[in-house]
N, C-alpha and C positions, 0 to 999 in steps of 0.2 A: 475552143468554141465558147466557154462559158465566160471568157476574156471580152471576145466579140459580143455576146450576149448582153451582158453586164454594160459595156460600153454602149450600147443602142439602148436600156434602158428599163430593164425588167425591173420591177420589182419586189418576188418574189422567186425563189427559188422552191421546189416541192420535190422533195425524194421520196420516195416509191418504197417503201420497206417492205414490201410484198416481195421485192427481189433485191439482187445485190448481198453481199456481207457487210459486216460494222467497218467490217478495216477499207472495205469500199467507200461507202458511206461518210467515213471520215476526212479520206481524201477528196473527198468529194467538198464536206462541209471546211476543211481547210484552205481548200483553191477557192470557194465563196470571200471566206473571209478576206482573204490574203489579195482578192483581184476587188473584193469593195473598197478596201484601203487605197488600191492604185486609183481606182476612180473616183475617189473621193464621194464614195452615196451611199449610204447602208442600202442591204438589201437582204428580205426577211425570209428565214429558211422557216419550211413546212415541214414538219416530220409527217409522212403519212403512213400511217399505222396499216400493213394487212387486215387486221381484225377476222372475226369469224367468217370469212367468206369461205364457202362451201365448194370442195372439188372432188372428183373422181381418183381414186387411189390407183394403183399401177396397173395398167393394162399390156399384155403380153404383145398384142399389136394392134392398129389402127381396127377400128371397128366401123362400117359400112351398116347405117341402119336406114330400112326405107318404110314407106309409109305402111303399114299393117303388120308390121312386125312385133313379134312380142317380145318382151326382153324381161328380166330381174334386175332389182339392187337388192344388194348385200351390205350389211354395216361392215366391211372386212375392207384389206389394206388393199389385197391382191386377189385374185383368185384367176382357176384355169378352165373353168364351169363356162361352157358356150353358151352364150346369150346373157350371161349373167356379167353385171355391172359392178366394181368393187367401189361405195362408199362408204368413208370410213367416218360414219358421224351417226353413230350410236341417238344422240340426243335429237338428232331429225327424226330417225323413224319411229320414237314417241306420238309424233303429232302427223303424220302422211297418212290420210286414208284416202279411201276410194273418190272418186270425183277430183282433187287434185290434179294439176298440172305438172310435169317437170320439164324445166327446160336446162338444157346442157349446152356450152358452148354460146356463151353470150346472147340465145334465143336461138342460135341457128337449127337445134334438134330441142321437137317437144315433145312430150310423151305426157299419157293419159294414164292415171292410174286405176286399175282397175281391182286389187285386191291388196291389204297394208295391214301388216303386223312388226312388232318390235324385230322381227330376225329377218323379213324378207318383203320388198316390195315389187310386185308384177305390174305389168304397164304395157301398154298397147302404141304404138312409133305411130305421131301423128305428120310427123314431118319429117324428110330425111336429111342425112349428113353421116359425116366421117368424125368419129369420136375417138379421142385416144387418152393416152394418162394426163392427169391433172385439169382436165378441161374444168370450168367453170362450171357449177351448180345451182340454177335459182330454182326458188321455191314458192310461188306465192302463194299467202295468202296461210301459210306452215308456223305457226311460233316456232321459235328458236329459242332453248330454252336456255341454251352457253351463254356466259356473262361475255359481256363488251370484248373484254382484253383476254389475248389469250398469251397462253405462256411466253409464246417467242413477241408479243407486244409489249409485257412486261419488262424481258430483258431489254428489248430497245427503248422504253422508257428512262430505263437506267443510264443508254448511252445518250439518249437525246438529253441528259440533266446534264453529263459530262460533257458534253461536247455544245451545250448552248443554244439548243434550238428556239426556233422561237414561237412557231407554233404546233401545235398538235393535231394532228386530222385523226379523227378518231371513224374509223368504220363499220356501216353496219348496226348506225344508233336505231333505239326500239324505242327505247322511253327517256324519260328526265332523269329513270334511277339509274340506266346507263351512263349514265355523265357524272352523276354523284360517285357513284362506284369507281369512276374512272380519276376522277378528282383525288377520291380517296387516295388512289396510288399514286399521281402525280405529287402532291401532296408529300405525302410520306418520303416521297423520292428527292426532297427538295427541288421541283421545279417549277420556276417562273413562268415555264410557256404558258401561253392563249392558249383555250381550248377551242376545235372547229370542228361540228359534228357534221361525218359524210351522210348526207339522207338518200340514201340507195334503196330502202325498203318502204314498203306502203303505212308499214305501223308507223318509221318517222313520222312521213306528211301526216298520217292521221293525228299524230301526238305533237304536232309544233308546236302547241302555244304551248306546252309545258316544258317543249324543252326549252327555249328560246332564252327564258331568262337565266338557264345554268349555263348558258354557253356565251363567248365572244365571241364566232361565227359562226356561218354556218355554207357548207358545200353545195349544192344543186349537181349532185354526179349522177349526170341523164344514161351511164352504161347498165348498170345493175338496174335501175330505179326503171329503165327503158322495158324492163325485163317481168320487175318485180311488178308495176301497174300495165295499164294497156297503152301502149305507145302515143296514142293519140292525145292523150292526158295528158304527158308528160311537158306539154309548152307552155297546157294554161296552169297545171303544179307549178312552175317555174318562176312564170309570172305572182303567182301565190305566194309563193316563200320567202321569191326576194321582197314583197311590197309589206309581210309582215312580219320581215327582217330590218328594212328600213323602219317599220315604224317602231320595232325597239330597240333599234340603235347598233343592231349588229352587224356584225360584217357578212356579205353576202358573194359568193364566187361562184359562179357556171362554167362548167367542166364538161369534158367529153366530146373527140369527136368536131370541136369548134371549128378546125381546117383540116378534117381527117384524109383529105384526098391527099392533102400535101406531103402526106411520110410519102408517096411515091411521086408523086405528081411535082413539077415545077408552078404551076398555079392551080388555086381552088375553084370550087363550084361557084357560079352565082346564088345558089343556094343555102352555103355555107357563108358568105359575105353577108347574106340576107340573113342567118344564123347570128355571126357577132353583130351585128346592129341591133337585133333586137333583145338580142342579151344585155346589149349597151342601154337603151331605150328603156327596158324592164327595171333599169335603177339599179344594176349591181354594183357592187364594186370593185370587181375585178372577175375576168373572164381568165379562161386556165389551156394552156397547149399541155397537151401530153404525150403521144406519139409522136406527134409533128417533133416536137425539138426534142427527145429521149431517142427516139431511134429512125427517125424520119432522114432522108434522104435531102429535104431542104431547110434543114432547121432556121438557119438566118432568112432566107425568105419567108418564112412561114411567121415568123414575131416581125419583117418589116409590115406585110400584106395586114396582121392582127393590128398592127400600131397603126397604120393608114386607115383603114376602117375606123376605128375607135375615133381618130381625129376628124374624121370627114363626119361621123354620127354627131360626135358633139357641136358641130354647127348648127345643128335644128335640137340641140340636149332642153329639157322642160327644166332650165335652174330654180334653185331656191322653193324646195318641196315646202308645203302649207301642214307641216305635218306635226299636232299637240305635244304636250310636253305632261311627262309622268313625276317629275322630280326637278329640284334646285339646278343641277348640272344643264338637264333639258333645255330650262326657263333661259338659264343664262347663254349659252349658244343659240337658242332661237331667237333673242334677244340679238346677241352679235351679229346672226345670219342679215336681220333685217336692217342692222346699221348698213353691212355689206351691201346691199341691193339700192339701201336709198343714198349711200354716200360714195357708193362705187369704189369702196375701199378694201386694201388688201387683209383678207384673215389669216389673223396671229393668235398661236395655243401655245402658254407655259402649261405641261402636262405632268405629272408624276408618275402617273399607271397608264396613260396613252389614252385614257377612256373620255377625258373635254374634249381631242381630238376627233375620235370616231364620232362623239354626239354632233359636233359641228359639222363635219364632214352628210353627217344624216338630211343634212338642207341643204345640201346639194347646193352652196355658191359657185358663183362663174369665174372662181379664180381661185388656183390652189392656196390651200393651208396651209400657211408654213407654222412646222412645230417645232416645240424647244424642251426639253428638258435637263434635266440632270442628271441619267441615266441613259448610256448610248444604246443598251438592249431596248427601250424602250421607242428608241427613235427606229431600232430594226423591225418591232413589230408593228410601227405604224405604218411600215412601208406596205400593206398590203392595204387599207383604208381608200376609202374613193376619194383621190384629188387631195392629199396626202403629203407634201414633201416637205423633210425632213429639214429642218435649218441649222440645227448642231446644239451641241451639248454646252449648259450654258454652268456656272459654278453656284452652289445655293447662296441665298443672299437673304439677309434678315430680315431686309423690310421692301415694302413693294417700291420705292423710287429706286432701290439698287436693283432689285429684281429687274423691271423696265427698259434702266439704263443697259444692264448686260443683254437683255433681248437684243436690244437697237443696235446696240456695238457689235453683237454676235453675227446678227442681220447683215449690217451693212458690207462688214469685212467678207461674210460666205456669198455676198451679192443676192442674196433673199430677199432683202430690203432694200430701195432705194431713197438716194435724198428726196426727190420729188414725189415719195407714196403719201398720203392717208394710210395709216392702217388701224385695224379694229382689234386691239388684243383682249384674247380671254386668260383669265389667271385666279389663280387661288389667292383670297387675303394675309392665308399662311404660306409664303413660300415654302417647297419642298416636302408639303402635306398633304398626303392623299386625300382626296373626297372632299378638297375645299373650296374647290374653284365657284366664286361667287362674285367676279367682279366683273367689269368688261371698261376698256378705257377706249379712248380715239383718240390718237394722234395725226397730231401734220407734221408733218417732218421734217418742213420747212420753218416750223415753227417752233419745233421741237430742238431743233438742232441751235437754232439762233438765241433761243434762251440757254444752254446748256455752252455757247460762246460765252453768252455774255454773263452768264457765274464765271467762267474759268476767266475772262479779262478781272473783272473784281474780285477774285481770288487771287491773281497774279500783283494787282495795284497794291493790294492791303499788305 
């Protein structure tokens, strides 16, 4: 499946570390590898962290709760106590009092708190359902006082450094100092991944502009987030995050739910189609299946139906966004964007960290990017970038006419570039150094090429 996947065109892969083992996980991230090589395209795995998401501890059997019912939580793992709920998160029932909401089971049971202390929570069943162990737990509107990462995301930090991942989904962000802290340990851990913060909780949205610049993406995951604000919210939040994700330069993915009828279903809703167009529309840069192709019943239907949508929105797509510039990097891709629009020429990024790419990518031109570096990890993480494709890994080169020359040869031989393009390259003045990209060239290629003859003819005479 992941053969056929890959071959039609994904360009990220996202594992789910909430479930699964490492020794899973690894064959997982080894048939990535090993089927990107056969298809000749990187393609960028997401490690996605558990994180402190909150569940129900072991219940003896399914629980039936209906509307006026009262029930307990308990901070314990298990218990045998009737009506009494085992959660085992000591650090929640710090902050639950009265008036609180809880909801269990993705929203489908909520409960009204009516009396909260450190050993015991009472609540009054405001809506029914069937609850059993480990259901989901949201809390709105509750701090959470547990750091970011918890023990068992540490340990798969350690394995996503060994094993190469390339991005990091971190879940359950609160603040900027969750990311610091999380950095911390990536860091220490030797890794290179991007960091993508999942905004599931309400104190995210409320704290984006501060986390936005510690982070390289950021998630839009409408399940938890569905849960944590009031659902109605949740389209124009969306619309929010991605537009002031866009304007600093981050990567931005909506998740959730995208073609959810499809884990059973052989086609989607019109309303789910309506769903990825305006996620497309909204300016992200990638939209996310989860169910649909992890345990869904038509997974290759569900990424053709996702790819056809995508392509039919971007017939009416608003290219080349008008959007300011913070920094040198900024100046000079919005600079390239606009050669791109007035010359109708193809964009070219020599990148070191992937980061000239994502800014350019930010102006949304009408024709993909093709990027280059010197670093193949780096061409994996750009695979997640809106409009984004990767042109190969090129050798460092002293000065910028060697630099150029390997782009073009790199180009022409992966068919990224043709004889007959313009294109518009962006590059650093220092090949192969970070944070230098300060130049932008134009080439014709017909021009380019015939001078580049006519040295090698008077090289050959002399």
């Amino acid at each position: 499946m992941l053969d056929q996947l890959i071959s039609l065109g994904i360009d990220c892969a996202r594992l789910n570390f909430s479930h699964g083992t490492l020794d899973e996980h690894a064959q997982v991230i080894a048939n990535i590898r090993r089927l990107s090589q056969k298809h000749r395209r990187p393609v960028a795995i997401l490690q996605d962290l558990g994180g402190i998401k909150l569940r129900l501890g072991t219940l003896e059997e399914p629980m039936l709760l209906n509307p006026g019912d009262t029930v307990s939580l308990v901070p314990e793992s298990s218990t045998t106590e009737p009506g009494v709920l085992p959660f085992p998160q000591p650090g929640a029932f710090r902050n639950i009092a009265a008036g609180h909401n809880i909801f269990i089971a993705d929203g489908t049971v909520r409960l009204a708190v009516t009396a909260a202390s450190p050993s015991r929570v009472d609540a009054t069943v405001l809506s029914s359902g069937v609850i059993s162990s480990f259901k989901g737990v949201n809390l709105p509107g509750v701090p959470i006082d547990d750091p970011v990462l918890t023990d068992r995301d540490k340990i798969a930090l350690e394995f996503g450094v060994e094993h190469g991942v390339d991005w990091v989904g971190l879940s359950f962000v609160r603040t900027a100092e969750d990311i610091l802290y999380a950095r911390e340990h990536l860091n220490a851990a030797g890794s290179k991944a991007l960091v993508m913060a999942k905004l599931e909780r309400g104190e995210g949205v409320d704290n984006i502009d501060s986390i936005l610049p510690e982070v390289d993406g950021i998630m839009v995951a409408r399940g938890d987030l569905g849960v944590e604000i009031p659902m109605e919210r949740v389209p124009i939040v969306q619309k929010q995050l991605v537009a002031k994700s866009n304007e600093a330069g981050k990567v931005s993915v909506i998740a959730t739910q995208m073609l959810w009828s499809m884990v059973v279903a052989p086609a989607p809703t019109r309303a789910e189609i309506s769903d990825v167009t305006n996620a497309v529309l909204d300016g992200c840069d990638a939209i996310m299946l989860s169910d649909e192709t992890a345990v869904g019943q038509h997974p290759l239907e569900a990424y053709k139906m996702a790819d056809a949508t995508v392509k039919e929105t971007e017939t009416i797509y608003p290219y080349f966004s008008d959007l300011g510039s913070r920094d040198r990097t900024q100046a000079i891709t919005s600079a390239a964007a606009r050669l791109v629009r007035s010359l109708g020429s193809k964009p070219v990024v020599v990148t070191s960290t992937g980061r000239a790419a994502f800014e350019l990518a930010r102006f949304r031109p009408d024709a993909d990017i093709v990027a280059f570096s010197h670093d193949a990890a780096v061409l994996q993480k750009l695979c997640m970038g809106w409009g984004i494709r990767p042109g190969g890994v090129i050798p460092p080169q002293r000065d910028v006419a060697g630099l150029v020359a390997s782009v073009i040869q790199s180009g022409l031989d992966g068919g990224t570039i043709d004889e007959t393009d313009v294109v518009t390259i962006v590059h650093g003045f220092s090949p192969g150094v970070s944070g230098t990209t300060n130049a932008v060239q134009v080439l014709d290629m017909r021009e380019y090429l015939a001078h580049v003859n006519e040295e090698r003819a008077a090289a050959t005479q002399k």
